[in-house]
N, C-alpha and C positions, 0 to 999 in steps of 0.2 A: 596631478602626479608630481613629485618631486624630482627634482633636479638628478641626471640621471648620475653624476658621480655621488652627489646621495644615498642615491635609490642603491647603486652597483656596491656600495661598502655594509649596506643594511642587510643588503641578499647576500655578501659576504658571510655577514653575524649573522642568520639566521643560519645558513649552514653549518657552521661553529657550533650554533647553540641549542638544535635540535637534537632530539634523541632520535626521530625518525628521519626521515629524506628528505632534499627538498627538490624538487625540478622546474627546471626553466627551459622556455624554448632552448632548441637544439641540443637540450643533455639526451643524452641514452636514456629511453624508456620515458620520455615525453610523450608520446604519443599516445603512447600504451596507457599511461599514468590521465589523462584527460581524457579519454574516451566512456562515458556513459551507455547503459543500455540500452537506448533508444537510438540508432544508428544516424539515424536525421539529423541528431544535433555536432553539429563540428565547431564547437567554442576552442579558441587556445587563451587560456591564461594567461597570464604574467608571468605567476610564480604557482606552483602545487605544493605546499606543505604537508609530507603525509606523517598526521602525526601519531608519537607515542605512547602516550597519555595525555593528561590533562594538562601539566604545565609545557607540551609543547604546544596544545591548545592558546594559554594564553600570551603564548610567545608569538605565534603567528598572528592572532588578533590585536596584540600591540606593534607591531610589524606593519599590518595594512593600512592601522591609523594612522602611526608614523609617517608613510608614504599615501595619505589618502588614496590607498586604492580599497575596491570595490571588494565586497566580503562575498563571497560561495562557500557552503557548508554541503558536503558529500558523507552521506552514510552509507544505502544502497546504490545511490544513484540511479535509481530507479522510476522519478518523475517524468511524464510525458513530454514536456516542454522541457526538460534539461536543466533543472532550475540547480542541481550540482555542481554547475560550469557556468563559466561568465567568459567575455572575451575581456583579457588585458587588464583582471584583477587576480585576484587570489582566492585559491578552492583552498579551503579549511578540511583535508580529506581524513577520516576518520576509522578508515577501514581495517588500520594498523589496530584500530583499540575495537577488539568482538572479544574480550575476555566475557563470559557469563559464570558468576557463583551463585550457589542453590542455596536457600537455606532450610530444610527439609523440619525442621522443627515449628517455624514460622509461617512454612509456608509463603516462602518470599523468593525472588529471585532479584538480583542486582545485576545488569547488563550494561556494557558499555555502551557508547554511541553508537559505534562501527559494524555492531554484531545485526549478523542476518539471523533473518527467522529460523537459517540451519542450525549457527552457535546455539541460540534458545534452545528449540525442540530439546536437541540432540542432549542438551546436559539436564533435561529437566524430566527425561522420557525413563530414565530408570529409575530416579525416585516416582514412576508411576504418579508425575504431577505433570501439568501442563494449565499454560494461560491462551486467550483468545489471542492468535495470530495472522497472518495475512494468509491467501491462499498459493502461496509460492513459496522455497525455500528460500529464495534469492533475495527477496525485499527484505530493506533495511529496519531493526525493529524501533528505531528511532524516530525517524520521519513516519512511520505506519502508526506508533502508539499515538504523539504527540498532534496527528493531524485526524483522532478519531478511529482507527481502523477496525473496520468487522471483521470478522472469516468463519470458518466452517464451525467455533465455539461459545459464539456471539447469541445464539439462539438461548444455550444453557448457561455462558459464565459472563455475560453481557460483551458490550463490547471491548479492546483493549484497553479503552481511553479509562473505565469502569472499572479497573485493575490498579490502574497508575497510583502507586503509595507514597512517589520520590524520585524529583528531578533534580541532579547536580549540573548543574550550568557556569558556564560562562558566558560573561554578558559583554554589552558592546565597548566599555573601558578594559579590556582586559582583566575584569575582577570579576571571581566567583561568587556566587552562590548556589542553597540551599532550599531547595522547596518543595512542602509537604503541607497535608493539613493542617499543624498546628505551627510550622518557621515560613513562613511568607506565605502565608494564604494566598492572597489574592493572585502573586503570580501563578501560583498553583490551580487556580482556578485557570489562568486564560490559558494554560500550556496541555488544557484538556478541550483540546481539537484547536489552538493557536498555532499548533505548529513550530517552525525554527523564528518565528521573527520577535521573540525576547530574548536570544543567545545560541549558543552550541550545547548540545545537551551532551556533557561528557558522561554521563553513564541515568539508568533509571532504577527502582524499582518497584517490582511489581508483584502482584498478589499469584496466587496459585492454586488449584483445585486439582483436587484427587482424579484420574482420570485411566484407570488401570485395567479398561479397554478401552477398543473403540476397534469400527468396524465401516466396512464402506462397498456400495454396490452401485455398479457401473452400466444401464441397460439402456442398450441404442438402436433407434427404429430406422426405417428408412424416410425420406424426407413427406412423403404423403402421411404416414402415422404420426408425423412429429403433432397435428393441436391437438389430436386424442391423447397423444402421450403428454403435453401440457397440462390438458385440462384434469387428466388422474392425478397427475403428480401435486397439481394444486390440490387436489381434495386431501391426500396422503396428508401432505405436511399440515394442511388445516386440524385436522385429525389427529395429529400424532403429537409425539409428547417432543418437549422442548429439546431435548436431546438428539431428533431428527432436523438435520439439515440438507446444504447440498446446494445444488444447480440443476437449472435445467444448461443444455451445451448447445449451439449449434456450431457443426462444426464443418471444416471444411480441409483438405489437404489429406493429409495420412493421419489417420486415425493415430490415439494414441499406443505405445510399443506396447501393451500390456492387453488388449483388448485382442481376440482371437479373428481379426478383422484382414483378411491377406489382402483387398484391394484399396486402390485409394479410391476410383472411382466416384458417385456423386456425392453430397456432402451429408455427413449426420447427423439426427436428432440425437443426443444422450441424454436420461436421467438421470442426473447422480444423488446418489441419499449420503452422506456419513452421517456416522452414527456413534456419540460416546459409550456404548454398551457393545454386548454381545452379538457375535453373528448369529445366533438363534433368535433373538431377537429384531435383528435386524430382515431375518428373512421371513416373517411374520409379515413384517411393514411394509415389504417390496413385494409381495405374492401378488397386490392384481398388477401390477407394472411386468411382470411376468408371464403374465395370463393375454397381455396382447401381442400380435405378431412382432417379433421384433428381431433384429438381425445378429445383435449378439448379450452375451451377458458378463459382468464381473462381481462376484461378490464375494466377498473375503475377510476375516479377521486381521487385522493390520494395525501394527505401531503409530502410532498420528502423524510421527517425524516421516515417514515414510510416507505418508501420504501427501505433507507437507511438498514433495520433490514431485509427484507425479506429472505435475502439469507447469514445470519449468518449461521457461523458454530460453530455445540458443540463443547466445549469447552474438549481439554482430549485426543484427536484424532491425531494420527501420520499422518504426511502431506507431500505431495513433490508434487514441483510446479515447472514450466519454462515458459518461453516465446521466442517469436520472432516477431518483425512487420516486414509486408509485404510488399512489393512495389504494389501488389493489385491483385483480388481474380481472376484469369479465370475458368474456368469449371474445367481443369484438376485439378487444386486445389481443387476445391467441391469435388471432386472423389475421391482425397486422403485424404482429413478430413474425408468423411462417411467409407473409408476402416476404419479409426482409431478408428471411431468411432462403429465400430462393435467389433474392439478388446480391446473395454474397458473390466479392468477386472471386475469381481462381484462377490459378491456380495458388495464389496467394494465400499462407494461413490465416482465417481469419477466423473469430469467436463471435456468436451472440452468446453474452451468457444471462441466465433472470433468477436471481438468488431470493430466496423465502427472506425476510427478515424479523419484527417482532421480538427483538434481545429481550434476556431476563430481566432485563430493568429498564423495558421499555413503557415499564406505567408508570414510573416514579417520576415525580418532579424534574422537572428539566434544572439539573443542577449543574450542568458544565456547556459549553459554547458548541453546542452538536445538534441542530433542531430538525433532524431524520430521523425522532422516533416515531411517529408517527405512522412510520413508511410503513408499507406491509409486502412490496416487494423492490428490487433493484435490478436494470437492465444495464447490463454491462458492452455496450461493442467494443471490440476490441483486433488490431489487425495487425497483422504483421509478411512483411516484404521483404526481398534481396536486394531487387531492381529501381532505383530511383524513377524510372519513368512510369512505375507502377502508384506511387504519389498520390497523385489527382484519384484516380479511382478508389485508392482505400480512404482518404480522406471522408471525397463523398459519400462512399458507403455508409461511414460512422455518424457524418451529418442525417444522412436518411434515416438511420436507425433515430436518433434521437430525436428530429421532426416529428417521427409517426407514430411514439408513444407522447408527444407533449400533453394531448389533452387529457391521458390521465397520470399527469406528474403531479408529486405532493406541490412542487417549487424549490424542495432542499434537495442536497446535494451535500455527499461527504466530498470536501475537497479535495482529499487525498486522488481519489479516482477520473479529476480532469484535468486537465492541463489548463497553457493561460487562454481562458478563454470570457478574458473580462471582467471588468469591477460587479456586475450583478451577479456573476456566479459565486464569488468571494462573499455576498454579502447571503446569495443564498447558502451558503458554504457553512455560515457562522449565526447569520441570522438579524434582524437590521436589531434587535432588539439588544444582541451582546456587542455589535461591535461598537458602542460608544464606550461603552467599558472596556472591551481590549483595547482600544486604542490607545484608553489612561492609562492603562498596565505598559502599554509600549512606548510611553511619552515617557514613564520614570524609567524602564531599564534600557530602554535603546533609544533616545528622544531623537537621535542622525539619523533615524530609519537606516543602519549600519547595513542589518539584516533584515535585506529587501527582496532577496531573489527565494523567492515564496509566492505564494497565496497573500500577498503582501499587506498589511495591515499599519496605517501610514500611524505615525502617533499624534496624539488630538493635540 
């Protein structure tokens, strides 16, 4: 780090020279300004640049080289391990830039770095178009497209990464670029599932499909009916048309506010289908899920961005999450998700979730750095806490979950969905076959490993 009357006249000029804020320990709204959503992480920075557009992007990236300090890049700040925050460098925070424009002739939308999945939905929901997004309103759509993301539209519009038309970046000299199928291929290739570790992606665009319903039904058993209500629902979506998705839930704490559910009491099994068509049609597809004893129902015609929101989480909340896809669900698998799901802990909210997969373009050519297509389902734990001394227990819980489905794991893994949990899962992440290639793509745009606090991808 440089010299601190240095360091103190540069943080000076940066302030001068932002359009946005900058914070440093001890200013007002430091705290606030460094806090991520995952409560567990308590990193303090250096400096937090929050910036305004792009050129205060490469103001702050020539800023941390300047003072060789350490680069954090913040969109939603939504990663498990806190990979938005570093201690005693500087977070690149980007939440000031969520401008999203539509362009309804094209079929295109242009989004900045900073924008959530809310900005998207919400400006794209009345031109009755809409792209594959994450399953929260909250997550960043930056870090979600760029590191592969599926969600509820991945079945019929593939994944988001299968969208991506145009990344404007800044790279680790503080110089821009432009990257598309036909102006820098090749980074364009690694920046579908590479992630942040070839620059700041100051805005994307992305493709768009018509989507002028959509509908969604919520039916939740008690914990004994949960592997019967499994094992229908796997036949449902085997059966049904690409336009059915969803979850299965388990769940535990208070139900969600929406569900006709007055106790908290033991935890529940829920089915969820969305669906991009009509609620008649939709209530077709759910009639035998219907048909077994079950404790409550929700089924509705509903906006996507609306749906998008339903299963936010507060905001404040210590979290630990994993995954795994599956090569595909037999009985003895049911058997072992409901054991897991009896040893959820409580009163703590916690999730199993097990998603359908199979995207629209999961027969095609393995063209980008994403090798889960193969998968045919995904198990999600996921948990969340007040109490730090609650820690150790939701931990393990999530490790148990993922032990007791390993022998039928593909071996891939979207990275986006685990935290640092080691160089084999990075490589399962990407695949060993592309990372010799990303790595040459990160030797020409960032050969310092600048941006490292990722799924990190050293350069060859």
């Amino acid at each position: 780090m440089a010299a601190l009357s240095k360091a103190g006249a540069a943080l000076a000029a940066l302030r001068m020279d932002l359009a946005g804020e900058v914070f440093a320990p001890g200013d007002p709204g430091y705290d606030r300004a460094r806090a991520v959503f995952n409560a567990r992480i308590d990193r303090r920075p250096a400096v937090i640049a929050q910036c305004a557009g792009r050129a205060d992007v490469v103001r702050a990236v020539r800023f941390a080289r300047e003072l060789d300090l350490k680069i954090a890049v913040r969109g939603g700040g939504h990663s498990v391990a806190g990979m938005a925050v570093n201690d005693n460098g500087l977070v690149v925070d980007l939440r000031r830039m969520h401008g999203v424009t539509v362009c309804p002739g094209s079929a295109t939308v242009r989004v900045e770095g900073g924008a959530l999945m809310s900005h998207l939905d919400r400006a794209t929901q009345p031109h009755g178009l809409a792209t594959t997004g994450g399953r929260t309103s909250t997550v960043g759509v930056g870090g979600f497209v760029l590191g592969g993301g599926g969600g509820w539209l991945d079945r019929v519009f593939g994944r988001a990464v299968d969208n991506l038309l145009g990344v404007e970046l800044v790279t680790a000299d503080g110089g821009t670029v432009h990257a598309s199928a036909e102006e820098n291929p090749e980074l364009f290739w690694a920046l579908h599932g590479g992630g942040g570790n070839f620059g700041v992606a100051t805005a994307l665009t992305l493709r768009l499909h018509e989507l002028p319903e959509f509908s969604v039904a919520l039916v939740t058993f008690p914990p004994e009916r949960g592997p019967d209500a499994i094992r229908l629902y796997r036949e449902l979506i085997a059966a049904g048309p690409p336009e059915a998705s969803g979850a299965v839930l388990h769940l535990t704490g208070r139900p969600p506010p929406f569900l006709p559910v007055r106790r908290v009491g033991p935890p529940l099994c829920g089915a969820l289908i969305t669906y991009a068509g009509g609620e008649d049609d939709l209530r077709g597809l759910v009639r035998p899920l219907l048909a077994l004893p079950h404790t409550s129902r929700f089924l509705t015609a509903m906006p996507y961005a609306e749906l998008q929101c339903l299963f936010d989480d507060p905001p404040g909340m210590r979290a630990h999450w994993s995954a795994e896809y599956l090569t595909h669900l037999p009985d003895q698998l049911v058997d072992v998700l409901g054991a897991r799901f009896r040893t959820m802990p409580a009163p703590m909210a916690c999730r199993q979730l097990l998603f359908p997969l199979r995207t629209a373009l999961g027969s095609e050519p393995r063209r980008y750095p994403v090798p889960q297509r193969d998968a045919t389902w995904a198990v999600h734990p996921f948990a969340q806490w007040a109490d730090p001394a609650d820690d150790a227990r939701a931990v393990q819980w999530v490790a148990d979950v993922h032990s007791g489905v390993r022998p039928w794991r593909t071996g891939a893994v979207r990275v986006g969905l685990v935290g640092d949990e080691g160089r084999d899962r990075v490589v399962a992440g990407l695949s060993t076959e592309s990372l010799d290639r990303l790595a040459r793509v990160k030797r020409r745009y960032d050969p310092d490993n600048v941006f490292r606090y990722n799924h990190n991808i050293p350069p060859a």
